[in-house]
C-alpha positions as CSV (number, residue, x, y, z in Angstrom):
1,X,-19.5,-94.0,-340.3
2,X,-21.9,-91.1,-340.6
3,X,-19.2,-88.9,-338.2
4,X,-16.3,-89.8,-340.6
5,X,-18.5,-88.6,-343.4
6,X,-18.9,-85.2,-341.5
7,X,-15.4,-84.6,-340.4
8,X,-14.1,-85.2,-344.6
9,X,-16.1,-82.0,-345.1
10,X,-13.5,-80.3,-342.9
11,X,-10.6,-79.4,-345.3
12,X,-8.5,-76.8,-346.8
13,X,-8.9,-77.9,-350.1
14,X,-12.3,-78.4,-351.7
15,X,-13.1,-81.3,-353.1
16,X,-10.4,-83.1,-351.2
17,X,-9.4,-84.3,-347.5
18,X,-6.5,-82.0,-346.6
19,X,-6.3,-81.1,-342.8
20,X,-2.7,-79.5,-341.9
21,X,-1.9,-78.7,-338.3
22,X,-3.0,-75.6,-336.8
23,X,-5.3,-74.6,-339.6
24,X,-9.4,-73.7,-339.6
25,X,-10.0,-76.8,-341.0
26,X,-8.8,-79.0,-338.1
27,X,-10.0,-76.4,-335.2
28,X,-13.3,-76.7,-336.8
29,X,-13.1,-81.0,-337.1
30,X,-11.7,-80.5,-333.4
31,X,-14.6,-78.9,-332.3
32,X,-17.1,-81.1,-333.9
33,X,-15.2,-84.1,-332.2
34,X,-15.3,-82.1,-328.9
35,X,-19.3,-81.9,-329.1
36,X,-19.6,-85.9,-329.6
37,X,-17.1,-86.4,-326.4
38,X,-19.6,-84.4,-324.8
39,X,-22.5,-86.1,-325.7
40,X,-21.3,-88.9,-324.7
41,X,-20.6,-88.0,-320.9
42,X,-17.0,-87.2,-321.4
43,X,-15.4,-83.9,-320.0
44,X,-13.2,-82.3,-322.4
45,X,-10.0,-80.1,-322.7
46,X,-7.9,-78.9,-325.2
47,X,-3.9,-79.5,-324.3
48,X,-1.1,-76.9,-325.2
49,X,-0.3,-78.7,-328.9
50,X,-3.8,-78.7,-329.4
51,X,-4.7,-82.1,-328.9
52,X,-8.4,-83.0,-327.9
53,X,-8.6,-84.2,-324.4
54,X,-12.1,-86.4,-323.9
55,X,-12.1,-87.6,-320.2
56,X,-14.4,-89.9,-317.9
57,X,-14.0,-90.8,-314.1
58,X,-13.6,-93.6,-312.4
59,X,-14.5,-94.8,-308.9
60,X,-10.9,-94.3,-308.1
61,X,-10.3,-90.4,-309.6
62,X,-6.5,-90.8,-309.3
63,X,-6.2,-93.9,-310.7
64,X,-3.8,-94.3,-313.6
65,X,-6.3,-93.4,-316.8
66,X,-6.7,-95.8,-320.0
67,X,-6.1,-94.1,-323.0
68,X,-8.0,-94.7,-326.3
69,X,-7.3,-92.5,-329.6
70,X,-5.7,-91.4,-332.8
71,X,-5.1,-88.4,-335.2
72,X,-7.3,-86.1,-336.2
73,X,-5.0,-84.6,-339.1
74,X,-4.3,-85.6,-342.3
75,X,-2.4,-85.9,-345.7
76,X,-3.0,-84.3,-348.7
77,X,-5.9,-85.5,-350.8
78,X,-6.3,-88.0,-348.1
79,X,-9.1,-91.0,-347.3
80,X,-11.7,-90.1,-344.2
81,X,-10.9,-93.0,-342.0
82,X,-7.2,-92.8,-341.3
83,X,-6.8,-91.2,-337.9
84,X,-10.1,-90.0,-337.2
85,X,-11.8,-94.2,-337.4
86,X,-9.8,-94.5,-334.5
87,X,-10.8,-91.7,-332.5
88,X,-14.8,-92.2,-333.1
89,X,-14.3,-95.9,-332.5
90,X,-13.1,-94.8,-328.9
91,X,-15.8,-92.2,-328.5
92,X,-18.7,-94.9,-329.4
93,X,-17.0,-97.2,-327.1
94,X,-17.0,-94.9,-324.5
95,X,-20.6,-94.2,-325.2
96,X,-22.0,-97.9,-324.7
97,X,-20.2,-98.1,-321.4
98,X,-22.4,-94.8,-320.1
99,X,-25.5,-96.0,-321.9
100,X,-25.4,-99.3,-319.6
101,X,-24.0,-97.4,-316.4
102,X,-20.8,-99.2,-316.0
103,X,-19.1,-98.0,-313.4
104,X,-14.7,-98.1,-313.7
105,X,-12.1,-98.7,-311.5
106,X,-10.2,-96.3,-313.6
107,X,-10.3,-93.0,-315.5
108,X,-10.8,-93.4,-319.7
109,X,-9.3,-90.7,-322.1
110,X,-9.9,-90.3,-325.5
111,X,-7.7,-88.4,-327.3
112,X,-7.8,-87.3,-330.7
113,X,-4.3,-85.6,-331.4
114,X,-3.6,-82.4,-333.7
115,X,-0.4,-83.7,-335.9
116,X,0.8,-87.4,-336.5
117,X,1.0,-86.6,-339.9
118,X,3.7,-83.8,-340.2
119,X,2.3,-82.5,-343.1
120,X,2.6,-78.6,-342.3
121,X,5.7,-78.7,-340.5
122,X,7.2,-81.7,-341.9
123,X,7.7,-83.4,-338.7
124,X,5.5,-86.7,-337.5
125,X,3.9,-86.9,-334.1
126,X,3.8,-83.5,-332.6
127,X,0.7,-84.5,-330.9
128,X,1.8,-87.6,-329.4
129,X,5.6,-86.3,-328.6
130,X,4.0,-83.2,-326.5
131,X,1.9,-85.9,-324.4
132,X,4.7,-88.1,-324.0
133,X,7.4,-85.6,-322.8
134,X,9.3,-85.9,-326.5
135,X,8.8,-82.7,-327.6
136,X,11.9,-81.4,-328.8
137,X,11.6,-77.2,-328.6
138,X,13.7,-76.8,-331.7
139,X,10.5,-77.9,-333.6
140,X,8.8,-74.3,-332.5
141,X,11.3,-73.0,-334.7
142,X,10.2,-75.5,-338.0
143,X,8.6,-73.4,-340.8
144,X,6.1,-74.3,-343.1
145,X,5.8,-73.2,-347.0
146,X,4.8,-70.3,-346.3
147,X,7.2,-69.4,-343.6
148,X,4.9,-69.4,-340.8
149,X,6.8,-71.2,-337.5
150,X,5.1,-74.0,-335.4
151,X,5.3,-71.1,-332.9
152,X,3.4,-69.0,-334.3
153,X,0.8,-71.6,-335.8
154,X,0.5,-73.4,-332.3
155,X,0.3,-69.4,-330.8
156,X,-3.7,-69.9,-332.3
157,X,-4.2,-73.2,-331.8
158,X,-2.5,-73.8,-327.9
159,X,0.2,-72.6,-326.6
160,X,3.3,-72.7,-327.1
161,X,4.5,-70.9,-323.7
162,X,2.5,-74.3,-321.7
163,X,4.2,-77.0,-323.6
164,X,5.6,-78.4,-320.1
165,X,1.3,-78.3,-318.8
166,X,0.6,-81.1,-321.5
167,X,3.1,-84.2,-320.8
168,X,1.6,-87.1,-319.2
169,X,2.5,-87.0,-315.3
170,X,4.3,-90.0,-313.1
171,X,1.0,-92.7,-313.2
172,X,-1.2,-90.5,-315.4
173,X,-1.8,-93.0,-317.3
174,X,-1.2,-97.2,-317.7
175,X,-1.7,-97.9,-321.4
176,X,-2.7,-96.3,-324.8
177,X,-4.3,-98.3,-326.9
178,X,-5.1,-97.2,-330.5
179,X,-7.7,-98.8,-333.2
180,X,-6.5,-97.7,-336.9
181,X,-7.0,-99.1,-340.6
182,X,-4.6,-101.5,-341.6
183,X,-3.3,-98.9,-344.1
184,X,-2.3,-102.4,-346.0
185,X,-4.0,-105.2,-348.2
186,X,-3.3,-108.3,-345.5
187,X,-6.8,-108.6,-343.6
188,X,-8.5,-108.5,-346.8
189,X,-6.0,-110.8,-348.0
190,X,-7.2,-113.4,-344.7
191,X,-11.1,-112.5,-344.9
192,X,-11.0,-110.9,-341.2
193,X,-12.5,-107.8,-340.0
194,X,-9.8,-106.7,-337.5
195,X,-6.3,-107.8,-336.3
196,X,-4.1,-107.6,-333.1
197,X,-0.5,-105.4,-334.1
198,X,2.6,-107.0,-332.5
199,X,5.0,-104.1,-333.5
200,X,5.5,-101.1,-335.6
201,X,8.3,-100.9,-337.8
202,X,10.9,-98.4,-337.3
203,X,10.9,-95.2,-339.3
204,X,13.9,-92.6,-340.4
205,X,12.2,-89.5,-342.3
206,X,15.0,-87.8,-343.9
207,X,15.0,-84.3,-345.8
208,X,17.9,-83.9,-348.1
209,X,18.5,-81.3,-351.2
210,X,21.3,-80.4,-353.5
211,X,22.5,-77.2,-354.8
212,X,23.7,-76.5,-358.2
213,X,23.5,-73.4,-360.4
214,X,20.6,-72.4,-362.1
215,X,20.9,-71.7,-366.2
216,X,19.5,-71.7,-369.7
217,X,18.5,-74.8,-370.8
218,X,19.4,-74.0,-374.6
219,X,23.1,-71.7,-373.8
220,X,25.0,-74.0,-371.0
221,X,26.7,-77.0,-372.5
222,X,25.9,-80.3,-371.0
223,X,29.7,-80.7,-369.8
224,X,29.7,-77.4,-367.9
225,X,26.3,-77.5,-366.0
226,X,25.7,-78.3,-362.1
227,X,22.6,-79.2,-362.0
228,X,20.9,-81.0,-359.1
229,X,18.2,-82.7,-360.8
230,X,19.9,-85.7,-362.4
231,X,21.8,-86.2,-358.6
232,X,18.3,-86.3,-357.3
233,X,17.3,-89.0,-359.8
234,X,20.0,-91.1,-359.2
235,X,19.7,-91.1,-355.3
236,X,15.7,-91.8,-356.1
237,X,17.0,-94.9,-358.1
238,X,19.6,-96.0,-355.0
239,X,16.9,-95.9,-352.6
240,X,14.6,-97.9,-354.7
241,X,17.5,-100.9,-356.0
242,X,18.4,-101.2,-352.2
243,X,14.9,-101.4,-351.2
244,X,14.2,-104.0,-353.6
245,X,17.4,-105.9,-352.8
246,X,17.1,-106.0,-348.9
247,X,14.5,-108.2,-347.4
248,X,11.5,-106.4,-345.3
249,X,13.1,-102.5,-346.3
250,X,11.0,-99.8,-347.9
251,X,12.4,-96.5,-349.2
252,X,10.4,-94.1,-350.3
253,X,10.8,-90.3,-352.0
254,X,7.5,-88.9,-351.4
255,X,8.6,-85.6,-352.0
256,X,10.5,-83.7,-354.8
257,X,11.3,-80.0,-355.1
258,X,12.9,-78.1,-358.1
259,X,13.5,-74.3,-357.9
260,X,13.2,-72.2,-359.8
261,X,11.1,-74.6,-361.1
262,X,10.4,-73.7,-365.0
263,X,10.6,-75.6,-368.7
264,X,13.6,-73.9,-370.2
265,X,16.1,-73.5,-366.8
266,X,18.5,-75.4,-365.3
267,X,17.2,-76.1,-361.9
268,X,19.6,-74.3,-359.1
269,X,18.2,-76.2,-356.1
270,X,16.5,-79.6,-355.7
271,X,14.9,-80.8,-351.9
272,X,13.7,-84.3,-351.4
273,X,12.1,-86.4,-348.6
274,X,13.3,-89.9,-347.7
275,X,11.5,-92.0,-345.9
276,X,13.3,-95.6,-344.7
277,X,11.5,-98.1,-342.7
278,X,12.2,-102.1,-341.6
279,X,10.8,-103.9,-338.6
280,X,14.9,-104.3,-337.5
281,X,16.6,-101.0,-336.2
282,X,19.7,-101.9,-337.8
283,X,18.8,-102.9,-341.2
284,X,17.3,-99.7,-341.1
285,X,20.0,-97.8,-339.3
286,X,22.6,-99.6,-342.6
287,X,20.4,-98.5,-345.3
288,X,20.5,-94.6,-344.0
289,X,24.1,-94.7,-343.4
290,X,24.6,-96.1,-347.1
291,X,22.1,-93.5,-348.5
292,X,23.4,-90.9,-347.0
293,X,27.4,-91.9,-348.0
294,X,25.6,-92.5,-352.0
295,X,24.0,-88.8,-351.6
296,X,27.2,-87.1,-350.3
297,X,29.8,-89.1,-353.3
298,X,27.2,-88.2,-356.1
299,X,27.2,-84.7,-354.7
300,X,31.3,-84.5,-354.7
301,X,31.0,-85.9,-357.9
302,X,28.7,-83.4,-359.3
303,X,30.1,-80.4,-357.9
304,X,27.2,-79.5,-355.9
305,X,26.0,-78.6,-351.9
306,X,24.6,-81.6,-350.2
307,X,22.1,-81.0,-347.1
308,X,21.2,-84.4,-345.2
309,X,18.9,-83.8,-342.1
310,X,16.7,-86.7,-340.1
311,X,13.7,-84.8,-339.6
312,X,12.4,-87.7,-337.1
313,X,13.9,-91.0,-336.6
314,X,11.9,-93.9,-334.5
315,X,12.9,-97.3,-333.7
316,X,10.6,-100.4,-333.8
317,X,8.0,-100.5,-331.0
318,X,7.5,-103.7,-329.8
319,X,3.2,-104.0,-328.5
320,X,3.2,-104.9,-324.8
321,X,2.6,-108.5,-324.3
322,X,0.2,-108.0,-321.5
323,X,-2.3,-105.8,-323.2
324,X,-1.8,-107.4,-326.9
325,X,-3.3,-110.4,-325.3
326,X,-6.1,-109.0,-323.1
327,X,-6.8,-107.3,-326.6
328,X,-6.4,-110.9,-328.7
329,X,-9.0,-112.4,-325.8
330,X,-11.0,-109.6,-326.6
331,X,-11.2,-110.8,-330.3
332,X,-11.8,-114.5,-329.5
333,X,-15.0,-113.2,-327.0
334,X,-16.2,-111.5,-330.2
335,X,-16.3,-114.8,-332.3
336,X,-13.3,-113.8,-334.4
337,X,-10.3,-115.7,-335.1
338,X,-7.0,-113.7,-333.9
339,X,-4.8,-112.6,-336.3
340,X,-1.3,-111.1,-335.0
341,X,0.5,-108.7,-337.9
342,X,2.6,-105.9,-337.9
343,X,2.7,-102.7,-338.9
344,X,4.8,-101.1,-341.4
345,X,3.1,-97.7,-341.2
346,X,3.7,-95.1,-338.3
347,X,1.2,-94.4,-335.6
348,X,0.9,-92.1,-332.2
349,X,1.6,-95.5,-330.2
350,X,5.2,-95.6,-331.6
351,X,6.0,-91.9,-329.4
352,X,3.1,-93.1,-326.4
353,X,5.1,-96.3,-326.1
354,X,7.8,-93.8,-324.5
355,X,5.5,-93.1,-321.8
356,X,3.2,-95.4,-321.4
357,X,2.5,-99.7,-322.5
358,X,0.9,-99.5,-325.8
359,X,-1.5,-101.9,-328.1
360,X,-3.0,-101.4,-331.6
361,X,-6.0,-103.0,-333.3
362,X,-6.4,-102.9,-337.1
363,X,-9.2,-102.9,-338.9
364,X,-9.8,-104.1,-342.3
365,X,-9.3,-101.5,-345.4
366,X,-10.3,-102.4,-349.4
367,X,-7.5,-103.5,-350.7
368,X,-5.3,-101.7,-348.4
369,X,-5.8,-98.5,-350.0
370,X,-4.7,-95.7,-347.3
371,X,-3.5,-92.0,-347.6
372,X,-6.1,-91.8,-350.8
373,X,-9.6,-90.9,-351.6
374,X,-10.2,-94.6,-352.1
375,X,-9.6,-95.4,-348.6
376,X,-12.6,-97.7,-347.4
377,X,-14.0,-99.7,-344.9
378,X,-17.1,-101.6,-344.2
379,X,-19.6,-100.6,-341.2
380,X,-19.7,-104.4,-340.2
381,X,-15.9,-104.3,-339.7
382,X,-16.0,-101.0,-337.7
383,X,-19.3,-102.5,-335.7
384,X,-16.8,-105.3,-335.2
385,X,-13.8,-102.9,-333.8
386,X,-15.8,-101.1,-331.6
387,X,-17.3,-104.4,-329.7
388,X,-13.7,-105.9,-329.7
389,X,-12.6,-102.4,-327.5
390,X,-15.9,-102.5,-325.9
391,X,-14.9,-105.9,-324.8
392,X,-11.2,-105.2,-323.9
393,X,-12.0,-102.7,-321.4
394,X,-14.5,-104.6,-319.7
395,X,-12.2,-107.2,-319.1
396,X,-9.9,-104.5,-317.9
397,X,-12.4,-103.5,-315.5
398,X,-12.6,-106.9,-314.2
399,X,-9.4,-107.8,-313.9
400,X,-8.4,-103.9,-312.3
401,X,-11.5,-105.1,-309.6
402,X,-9.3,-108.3,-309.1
C-alpha cells in the first residue's frame, strides 16, 4: 500500500495521477518498480516498448515461465491502484516465495507494462501487443497532441528498431495471470475481498470527427451554417439511447474536440472517441455498424466530412478453464467463498490471451470507483490478493512436480 502511495507521486501533472507513455514520469515509476524487483531476488530488463521485465529461475531454466503483472501507466487524473496494484501484488508474491526458499519447477516473470491505457497515443495495449506478437508497425507512425510519433517517444524510452526482440518466443511462456481492481461496484455489492474473472468483454475504440465551416456566431444565419457541433451531439445521444435500449451494451464518448474552439465562432471541426463494449462480439459488432451508418446519414445530412476509424477493436476473452479453477481453489484454500464475474473493463490479458492462457483476479474497490482520485481499496483485501496468488502458484508448483 505504501509502494502505491510512492508511485502516485510520479506524474506529469501535480496534484494529480497522470502517467502517459514514454514520459519522465513513467521512466521514473519504472525505475522505482525495477529497484523493488530487485530487492526481491528478481533479475530485471527493460523490453523494446518499454515494458519492465522482473524475472526468477527455476530448477528447469527453459521451462515455459508464469507470468504475473499489469500496467504501470495511467489516465488522466487517475486513482493509484489501477495497474500498478497488480504489479506490486506480483512483486510481494514473488517476495514470500524467496523469503521461504521455495524452489520452482518453472521460471516467474513479473511484468509491469508501459501503455494499456492509450492515453498518449490514443491506442490501448501497446505494452501487451509488443509481447504478444500484435504489434501492428503503423502505430510507430500514431501522433500525440503535440505531434510527437510513438517513434520517436519509444526512440527514448526502447526502441523502436528491436520491436521483433520483445515478442514472447514458441514456449516462453504458459499462462499470464493478472490481479486488478474490479474497476466496478459488484464485490462490495457481495461483501468479498476478491473474485475469479471468467471473461472480459469485448471492446471497439472508435475515433470519429466531422468537418464543417468555421464562422461568426452573430453574422451566419442558422439555415446557412455547417457546423459539426450539433452532428456531434446527436451521435452522442444515438450512442447513449442504443446503449440503454440493448441489454449488456455500453457506449461511451469520453472524448470531445471542438476547433477552433472559442465563445463567439462556429466550430469548423469536431473529433470524438467512441468507445462500444458487450460481453457478445456480435451485439457489439451490430451496434458499431449502426453507429457508424447514424454518423455517416447525419453527416450527408448536414453537409459535412465524416472520418470513422477503429483505433483498436478486441473480441471477448474467454479465462482459461484450467487456470480460472486452479485460481478459484486458490480462493477456497484462503477461506473465501468464490465468486466468478466478468469484466466489462479492458485489461493486458485481453492481447496476452493471444499468446498465451490467461486468468484474472479482482479485488475489491469502494464503491467501484476506478479511473478517479477516489479509487480505493482496503490493505486487508490486498493482504487477501496477494495470499490467494501466493497460493495459486504453489499449487502450480505442485502440480508442475506431478
Amino acid at each position: 500500500m505504501g509502494r502505491c502511495d510512492s508511485l502516485a507521486a510520479f506524474t506529469e501533472e501535480p496534484g494529480r495521477i497522470t502517467r502517459p507513455y514514454g514520459t519522465p514520469s513513467l521512466a521514473a515509476a519504472r525505475d522505482t518498480v525495477a529497484r523493488w524487483m530487485r530487492d526481491a531476488g528478481m533479475d530485471v530488463r527493460v523490453d523494446a516498448i518499454g515494458n519492465l521485465r522482473g524475472r526468477i529461475e527455476g530448477s528447469d531454466r527453459p521451462a515455459p515461465a508464469l507470468l504475473l503483472g499489469s500496467h504501470l501507466d495511467s489516465v488522466r487524473d487517475a486513482g493509484r491502484y489501477d495497474g500498478p496494484l497488480g504489479i506490486l501484488v506480483a512483486i510481494e508474491a514473488v517476495a514470500r516465495l524467496r523469503a521461504r526458499q521455495q524452489s520452482l519447477p518453472f521460471p516467474i516473470e513479473v511484468l509491469a507494462f508501459a501503455d494499456e491505457e492509450g492515453l498518449r497515443f490514443q491506442t490501448t495495449y501497446l505494452g501487451s501487443c509488443a509481447l504478444a506478437g500484435a504489434f501492428d508497425p503503423a502505430f510507430l507512425e500514431l501522433t500525440d497532441g503535440d505531434d510527437v510519433t510513438l517513434r520517436e517517444a519509444m526512440a527514448g524510452f526502447g526502441n523502436p528498431h528491436a520491436l521483433a526482440d520483445a515478442v514472447l518466443r514458441p514456449n516462453e511462456a504458459f499462462a499470464y495471470v493478472e490481479a486488478h481492481i474490479e474497476q466496478g461496484p459488484y464485490l462490495e455489492s457481495v461483501d468479498l475481498p476478491v473474485g475469479v474473472v471468467t471473461g472480459i468483454s469485448g471492446q471497439s475504440r472508435i475515433l470519429a470527427s466531422f468537418k464543417g465551416v468555421a464562422g461568426h456566431a452573430g453574422t451566419v444565419a442558422m439555415d446557412l451554417r455547417r457546423d459539426p457541433l450539433p452532428a456531434a451531439a446527436e451521435i452522442v445521444l444515438s450512442a447513449e439511447n442504443l446503449a440503454r435500449q440493448t441489454p449488456g451494451l455500453l457506449a461511451t464518448v469520453g472524448t470531445i474536440d471542438a476547433t477552433p474552439g472559442a465563445s463567439n465562432v462556429i466550430a469548423g471541426q469536431v473529433r470524438f472517441s467512441l468507445d462500444v463494449r458487450h460481453p457478445d462480439d456480435a451485439v457489439r459488432n451490430d451496434a458499431v455498424r449502426g453507429l457508424e451508418r447514424q454518423t455517416r446519414e447525419i453527416a450527408a445530412a448536414r453537409a459535412l466530412g465524416v472520418e470513422w476509424r477503429v483505433a483498436r477493436e478486441h473480441p471477448a476473452v474467454h479465462c482459461d478453464a484450467p487456470l480460472t479453477s486452479r485460481l478459484a481453489e486458490a480462493v477456497s484454500a484462503a477461506g473465501l467463498p468464490v465468486e466468478l464475474l466478468p469484466s466489462g473493463a479492458g485489461h493486458d490479458a485481453v492481447v496476452m490471451s493471444e499468446a498465451v492462457p490467461v486468468a484474472m483476479l479482482f479485488v475489491r474497490c469502494g464503491e467501484g470507483v476506478s479511473h478517479h482520485p477516489a479509487e480505493s481499496v482496503t490493505t486487508n483485501d490486498v493482504a487477501v490478493a496477494i495470499d490467494v496468488l501466493d497460493e495459486f502458484i504453489s499449487a502450480l508448483t505442485d502440480e508442475r512436480r506431478q
